[in-house]
TORDOTOR-759726 format. One record per residue (C-alpha): residue number from 1; x, y, z; residue in one letter. Coordinates in steps of 0.02 Angstrom, whole numbers, plus 50000, padded with zeros to 5 digits. Layout:
<rs>
NUM;X;Y;Z;a
...
</rs>
This chain:
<rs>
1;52010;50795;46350;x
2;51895;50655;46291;x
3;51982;50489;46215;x
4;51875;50524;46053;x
5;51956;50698;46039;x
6;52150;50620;46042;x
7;52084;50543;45889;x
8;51989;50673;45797;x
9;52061;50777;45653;x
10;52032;50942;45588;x
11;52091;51068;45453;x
12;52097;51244;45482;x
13;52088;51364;45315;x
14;52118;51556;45351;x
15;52220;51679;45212;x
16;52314;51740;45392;x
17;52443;51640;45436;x
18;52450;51735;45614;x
19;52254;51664;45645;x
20;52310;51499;45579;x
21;52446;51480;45684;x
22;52339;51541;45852;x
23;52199;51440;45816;x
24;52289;51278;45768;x
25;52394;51312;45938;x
26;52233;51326;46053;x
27;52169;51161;45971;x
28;52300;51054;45975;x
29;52313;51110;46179;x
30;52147;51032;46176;x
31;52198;50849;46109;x
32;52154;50858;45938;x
33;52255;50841;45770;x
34;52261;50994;45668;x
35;52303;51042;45504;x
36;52301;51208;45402;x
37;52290;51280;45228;x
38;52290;51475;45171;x
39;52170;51458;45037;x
40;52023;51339;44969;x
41;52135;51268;44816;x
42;52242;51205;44955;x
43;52134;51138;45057;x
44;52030;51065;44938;x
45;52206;50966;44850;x
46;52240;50912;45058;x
47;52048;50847;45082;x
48;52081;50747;44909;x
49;52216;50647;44991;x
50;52178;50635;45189;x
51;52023;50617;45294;x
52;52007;50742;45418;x
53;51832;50748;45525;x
54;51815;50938;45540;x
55;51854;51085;45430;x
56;51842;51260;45505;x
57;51852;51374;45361;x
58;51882;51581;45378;x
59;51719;51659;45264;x
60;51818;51787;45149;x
61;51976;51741;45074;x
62;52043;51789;44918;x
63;51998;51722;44754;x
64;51860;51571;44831;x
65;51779;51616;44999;x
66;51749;51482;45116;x
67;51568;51467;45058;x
68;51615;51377;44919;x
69;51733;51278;45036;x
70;51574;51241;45136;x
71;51480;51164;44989;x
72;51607;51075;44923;x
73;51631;50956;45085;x
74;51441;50968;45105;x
75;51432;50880;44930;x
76;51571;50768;44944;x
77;51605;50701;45087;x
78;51473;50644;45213;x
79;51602;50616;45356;x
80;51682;50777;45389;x
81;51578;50904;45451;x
82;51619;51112;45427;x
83;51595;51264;45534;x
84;51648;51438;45484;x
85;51728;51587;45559;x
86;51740;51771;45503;x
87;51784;51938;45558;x
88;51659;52002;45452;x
89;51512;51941;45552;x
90;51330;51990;45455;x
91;51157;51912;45473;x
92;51163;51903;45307;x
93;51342;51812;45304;x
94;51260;51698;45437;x
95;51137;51636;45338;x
96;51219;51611;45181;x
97;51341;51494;45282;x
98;51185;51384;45334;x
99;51129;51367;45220;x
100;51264;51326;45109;x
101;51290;51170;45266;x
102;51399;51257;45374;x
103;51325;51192;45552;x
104;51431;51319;45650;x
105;51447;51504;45631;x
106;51582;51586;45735;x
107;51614;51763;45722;x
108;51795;51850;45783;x
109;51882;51866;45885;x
110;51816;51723;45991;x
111;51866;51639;46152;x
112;51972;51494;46189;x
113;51804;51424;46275;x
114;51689;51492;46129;x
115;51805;51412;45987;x
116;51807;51239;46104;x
117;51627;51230;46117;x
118;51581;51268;45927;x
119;51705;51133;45864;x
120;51636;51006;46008;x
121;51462;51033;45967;x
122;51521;51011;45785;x
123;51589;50860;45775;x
124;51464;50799;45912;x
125;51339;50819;45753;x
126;51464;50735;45657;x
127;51485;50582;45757;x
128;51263;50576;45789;x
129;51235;50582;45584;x
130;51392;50433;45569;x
131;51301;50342;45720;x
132;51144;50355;45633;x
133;51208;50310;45485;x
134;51297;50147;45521;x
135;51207;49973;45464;x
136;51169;49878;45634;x
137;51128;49727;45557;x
138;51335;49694;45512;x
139;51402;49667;45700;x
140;51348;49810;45778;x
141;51219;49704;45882;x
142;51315;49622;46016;x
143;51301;49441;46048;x
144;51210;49478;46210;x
145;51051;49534;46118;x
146;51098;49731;46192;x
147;51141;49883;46064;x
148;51282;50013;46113;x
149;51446;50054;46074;x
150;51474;50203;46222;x
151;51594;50168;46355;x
152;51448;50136;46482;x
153;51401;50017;46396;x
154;51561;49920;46374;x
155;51590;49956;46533;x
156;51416;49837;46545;x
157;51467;49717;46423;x
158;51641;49670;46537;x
159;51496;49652;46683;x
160;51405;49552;46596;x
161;51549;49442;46540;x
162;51623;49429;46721;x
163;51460;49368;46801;x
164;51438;49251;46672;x
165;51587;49137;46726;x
166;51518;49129;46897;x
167;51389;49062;46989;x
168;51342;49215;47117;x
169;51175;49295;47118;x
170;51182;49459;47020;x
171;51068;49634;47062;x
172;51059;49718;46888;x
173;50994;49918;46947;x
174;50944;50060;46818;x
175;50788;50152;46769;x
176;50621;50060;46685;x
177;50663;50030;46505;x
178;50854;50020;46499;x
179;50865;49838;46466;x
180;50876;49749;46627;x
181;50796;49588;46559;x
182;50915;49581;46421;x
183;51055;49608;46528;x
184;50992;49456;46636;x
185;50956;49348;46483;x
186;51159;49383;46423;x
187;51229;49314;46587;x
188;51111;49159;46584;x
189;51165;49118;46387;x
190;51325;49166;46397;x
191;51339;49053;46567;x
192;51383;48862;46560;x
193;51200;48852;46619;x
194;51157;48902;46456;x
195;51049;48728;46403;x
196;50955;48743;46570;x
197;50800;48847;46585;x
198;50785;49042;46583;x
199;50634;49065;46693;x
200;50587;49279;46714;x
201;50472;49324;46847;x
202;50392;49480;46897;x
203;50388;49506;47073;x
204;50276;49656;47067;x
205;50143;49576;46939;x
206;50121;49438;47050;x
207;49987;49482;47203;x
208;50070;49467;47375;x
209;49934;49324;47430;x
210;49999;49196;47268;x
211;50197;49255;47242;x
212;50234;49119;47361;x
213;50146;48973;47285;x
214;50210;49038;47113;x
215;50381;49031;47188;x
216;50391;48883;47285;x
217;50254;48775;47199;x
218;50119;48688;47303;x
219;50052;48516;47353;x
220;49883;48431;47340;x
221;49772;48509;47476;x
222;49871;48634;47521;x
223;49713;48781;47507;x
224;49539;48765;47426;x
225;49599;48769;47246;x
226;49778;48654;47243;x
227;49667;48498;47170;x
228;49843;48445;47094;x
229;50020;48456;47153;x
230;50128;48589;47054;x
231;50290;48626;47038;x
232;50331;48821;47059;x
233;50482;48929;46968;x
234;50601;48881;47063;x
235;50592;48697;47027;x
236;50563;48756;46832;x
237;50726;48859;46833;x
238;50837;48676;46926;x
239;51001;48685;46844;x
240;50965;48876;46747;x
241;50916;49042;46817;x
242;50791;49147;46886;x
243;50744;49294;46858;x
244;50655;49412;46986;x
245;50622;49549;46927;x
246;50556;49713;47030;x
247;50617;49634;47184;x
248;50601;49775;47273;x
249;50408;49769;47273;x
250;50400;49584;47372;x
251;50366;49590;47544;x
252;50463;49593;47715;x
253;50393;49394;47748;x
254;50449;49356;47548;x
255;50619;49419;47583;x
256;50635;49317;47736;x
257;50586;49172;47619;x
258;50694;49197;47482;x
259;50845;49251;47587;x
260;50818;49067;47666;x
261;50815;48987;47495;x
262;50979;49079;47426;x
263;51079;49023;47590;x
264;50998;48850;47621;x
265;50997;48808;47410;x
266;50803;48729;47444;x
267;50643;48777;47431;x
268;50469;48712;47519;x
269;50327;48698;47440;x
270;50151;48771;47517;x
271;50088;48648;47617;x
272;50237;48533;47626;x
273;50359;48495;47783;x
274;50512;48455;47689;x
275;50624;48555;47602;x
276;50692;48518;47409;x
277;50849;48546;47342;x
278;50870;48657;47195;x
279;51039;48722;47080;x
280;50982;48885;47028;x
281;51058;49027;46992;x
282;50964;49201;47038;x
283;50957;49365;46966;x
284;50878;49510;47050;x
285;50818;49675;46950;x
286;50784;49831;47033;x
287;50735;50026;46957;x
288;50721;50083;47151;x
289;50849;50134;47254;x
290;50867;49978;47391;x
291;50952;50073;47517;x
292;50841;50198;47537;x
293;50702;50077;47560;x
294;50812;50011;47677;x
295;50823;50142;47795;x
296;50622;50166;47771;x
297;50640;49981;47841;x
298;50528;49907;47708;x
299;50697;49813;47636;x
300;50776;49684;47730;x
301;50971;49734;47767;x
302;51029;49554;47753;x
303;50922;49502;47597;x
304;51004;49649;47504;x
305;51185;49601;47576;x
306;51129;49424;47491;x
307;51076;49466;47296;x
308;51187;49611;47292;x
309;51341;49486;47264;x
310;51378;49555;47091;x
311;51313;49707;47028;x
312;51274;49773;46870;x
313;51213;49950;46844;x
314;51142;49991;46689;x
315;51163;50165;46618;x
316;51005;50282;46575;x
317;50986;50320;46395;x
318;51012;50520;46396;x
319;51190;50458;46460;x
320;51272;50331;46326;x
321;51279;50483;46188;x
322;51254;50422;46024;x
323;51210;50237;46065;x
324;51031;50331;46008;x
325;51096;50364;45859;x
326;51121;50174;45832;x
327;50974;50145;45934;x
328;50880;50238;45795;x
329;50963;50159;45644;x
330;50931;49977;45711;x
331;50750;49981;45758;x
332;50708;50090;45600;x
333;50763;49959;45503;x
334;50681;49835;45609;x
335;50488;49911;45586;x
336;50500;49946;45415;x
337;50562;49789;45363;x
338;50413;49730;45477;x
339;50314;49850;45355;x
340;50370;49829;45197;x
341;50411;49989;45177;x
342;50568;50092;45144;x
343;50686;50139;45287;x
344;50670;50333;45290;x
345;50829;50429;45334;x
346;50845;50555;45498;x
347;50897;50732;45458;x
348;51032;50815;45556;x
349;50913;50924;45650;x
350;50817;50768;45681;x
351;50926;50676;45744;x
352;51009;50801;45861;x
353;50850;50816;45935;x
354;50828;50624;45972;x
355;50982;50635;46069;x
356;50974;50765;46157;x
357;50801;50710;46224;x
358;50804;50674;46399;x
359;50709;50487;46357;x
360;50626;50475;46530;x
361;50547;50287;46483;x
362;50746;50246;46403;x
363;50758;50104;46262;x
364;50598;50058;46284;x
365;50525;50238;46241;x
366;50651;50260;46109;x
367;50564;50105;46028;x
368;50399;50160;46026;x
369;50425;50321;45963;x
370;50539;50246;45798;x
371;50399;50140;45763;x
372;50271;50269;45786;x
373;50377;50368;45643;x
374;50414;50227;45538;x
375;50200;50168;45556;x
376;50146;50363;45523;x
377;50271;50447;45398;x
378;50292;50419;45217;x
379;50436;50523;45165;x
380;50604;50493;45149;x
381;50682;50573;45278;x
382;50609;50608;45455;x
383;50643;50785;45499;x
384;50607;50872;45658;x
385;50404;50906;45621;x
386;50395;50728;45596;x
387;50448;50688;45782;x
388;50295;50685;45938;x
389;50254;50848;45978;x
390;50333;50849;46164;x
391;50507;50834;46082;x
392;50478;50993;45970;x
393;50444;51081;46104;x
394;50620;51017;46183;x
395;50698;51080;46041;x
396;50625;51249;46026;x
397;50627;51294;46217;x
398;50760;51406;46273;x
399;50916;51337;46381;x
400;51000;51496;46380;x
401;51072;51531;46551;x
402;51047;51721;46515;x
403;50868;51683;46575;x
404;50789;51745;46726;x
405;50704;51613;46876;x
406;50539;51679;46829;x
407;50543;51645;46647;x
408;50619;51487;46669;x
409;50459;51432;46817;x
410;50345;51511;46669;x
411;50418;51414;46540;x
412;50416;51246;46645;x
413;50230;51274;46705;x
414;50159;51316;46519;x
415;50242;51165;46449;x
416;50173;51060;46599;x
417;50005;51098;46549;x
418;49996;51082;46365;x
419;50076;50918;46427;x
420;49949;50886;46549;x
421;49820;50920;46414;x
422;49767;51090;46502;x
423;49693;50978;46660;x
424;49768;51108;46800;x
425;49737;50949;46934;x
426;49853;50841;46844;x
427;49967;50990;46806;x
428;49983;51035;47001;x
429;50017;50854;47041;x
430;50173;50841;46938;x
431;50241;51008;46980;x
432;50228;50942;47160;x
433;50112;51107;47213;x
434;49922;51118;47254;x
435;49794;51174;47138;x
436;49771;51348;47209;x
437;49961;51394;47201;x
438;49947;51329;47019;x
439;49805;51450;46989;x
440;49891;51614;47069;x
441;50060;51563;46950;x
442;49960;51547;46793;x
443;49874;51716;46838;x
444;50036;51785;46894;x
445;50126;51748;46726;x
446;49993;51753;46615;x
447;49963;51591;46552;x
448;49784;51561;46526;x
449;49828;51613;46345;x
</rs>
């Protein structure tokens, strides 16, 4: 049981007293807090008085049904959710519950597991539309420039916060677009070198042939072009930090020279014969995995021993839960202010998409798409039409298990090529196959329509 579900309420309404009693038994086995009422009048005088954040409601019950029950929280209060059960289970009762705002429809008798799962996933919609909901300009965004409230991420923030107090040279690790930079810019500001320079590098923008001179500065004469002595970042960063990031993409001779300047604390400039002295304080960013390059002996052993004093791994964005949500809410507001124009609300189904997208690029492709939104729609609220068509395909394909390996390669391979733009070539290459194998699966399963 989750820490959030110690802490969540819910009120159970059912005219039998024997279903009331099993169902508020399973649930409080499960961690949460549960109430009941028999009817609707009684429920409704209970909701009047206490918040709870779920309300499953039986459909038929005498006098007022639990439709009614349905709309009423659905109209008055925007931070408990509802789901509905019934033993009279119709396609017709089905939709009249969703569309009255029930977001769960569970028919009896159910499972332990079944019941579990619908009153997860409920309040799982609950907690996204809250999240997405909250105003991030009043203290939600942290003091280290970073967005989040999930345990990863606090779990980042105490990181960030020990390294800080310390001098040793940090490796931050984590995908491309999870914030590495930021992360790197919180332990330099929040360090007592915060009045010093802040000097980012990347290691992999830099060609091999001038990383060192950009480093380690040059003197007067030292090749054709070094008319002038100048200083490199190193010497900018005396006192602060550096950052280097994509360290993994300098060279076996770079590592050698850097792993010299983190144990000797001095740097020599190209085409100089003494060393300087420099106080800085280095922090390393990597989205590859450094061992493994290790073993393929294109990482140095010792120079990853060296930077890897602290580390700080930064979580991917399809794991820190509804940190999208807030994700959404603060750079919304940030483009249309931007704009001038008003901030348009996310729909449920809208936003349960957003999080439940896999965000391969992370923050950084969360970003783009908000302000693509924000730039390109005019209505009020964003619903799940108004999101890039790759996601409404997430959210329309199947992930029923009751699915066969065929369909699911058929499904995979047709969404690879509308994503490939029908080029088969590209198509093969990310499915990791040649182009005739491509060919005889698109003939097998049919997909040249």
């Amino acid at each position: 049981m989750t820490e959030n579900a110690e802490k969540e309420k819910l009120l159970v309404v059912d005219d039998s007293v024997e279903t009331l009693e099993v169902i508020q038994r399973n649930l409080m086995s499960m961690g949460y807090t549960v109430f009941t009422a028999q009817n609707v009048f009684e429920a409704v005088n209970f909701l009047e008085s206490n918040h709870v954040d779920l309300v499953i409601t039986d459909l038929k019950m005498p006098k007022i049904s639990g439709i009614d029950l349905v709309k009423h929280v659905r109209e008055n209060l925007r931070d408990t959710e509802v789901m509905m059960i019934t033993g009279y289970a119709t396609i017709e009762g089905a939709v009249e519950a969703v569309k009255a705002g029930a977001q769960e429809y569970l028919p009896k008798p159910f499972t332990d597991k079944e019941l579990s799962t619908a009153v997860r996933r409920s309040l799982d919609k609950l907690n996204a539309r809250i999240a997405g909901d909250l105003d991030t300009s009043e203290g939600e965004k942290t003091s280290y420039g970073l967005l989040g409230k999930s345990e990863s991420m606090n779990l980042v923030y105490g990181a960030i916060k020990k390294a800080a107090s310390t001098s040793a040279t940090v490796l931050i690790s984590g995908e491309s677009g999870t914030g590495k930079e930021l992360v790197a810019r919180a332990i330099h500001y929040s360090s007592n070198r915060a009045s010093a320079p802040f000097v980012p590098v990347n290691c992999g923008g830099i060609p091999e042939g001038l990383l060192e001179s950009e480093l380690f500065g040059y003197v007067k004469g030292a090749f054709t072009s070094a008319t002038e002595t100048r200083a490199g970042f190193f010497q900018t960063a005396d006192g602060g930090t550096i950052f280097l990031d994509e360290i993994s993409e300098t060279s076996i001779a770079m590592q050698v020279k850097l792993l010299r300047v983190l144990q000797e604390k001095e740097v020599c400039m190209v085409g100089d014969n003494r060393s300087r002295n420099v106080d800085v304080r280095v922090v390393a960013a990597t989205n590859k995995n450094l061992a493994a390059l290790i073993k393929k002996e294109i990482f140095r052993e010792d120079f990853y021993f060296r930077i890897n004093v602290v580390n700080i791994d930064l979580p991917p964005l399809r794991d820190r839960g509804n940190d999208v949500c807030l994700l959404i809410r603060y750079f919304t507001s940030k483009y249309a202010n931007e704009l001038g124009k008003k901030k348009p609300s996310f729909s449920d189904n809208a936003l349960e998409v957003l999080r439940n997208y896999h965000w391969p690029g992370n923050v950084r492709e969360l970003e783009n798409v908000i302000q693509r939104i924000v730039v390109m729609n005019d209505d009020d609220v964003v619903d799940v039409r108004d999101l890039p068509s790759l996601m409404r395909f997430s959210a329309l394909r199947g992930t029923g298990v009751q699915r066969s390996l065929a369909e699911v390669e058929a499904g995979h391979i047709k969404n690879v090529l509308a994503d490939a733009g029908g080029n088969k070539t590209k198509a093969a290459k990310i499915l990791g196959i040649d182009r005739k194998t491509l060919r005889e699966k698109i003939k097998r399963y049919n997909l040249n329509n």
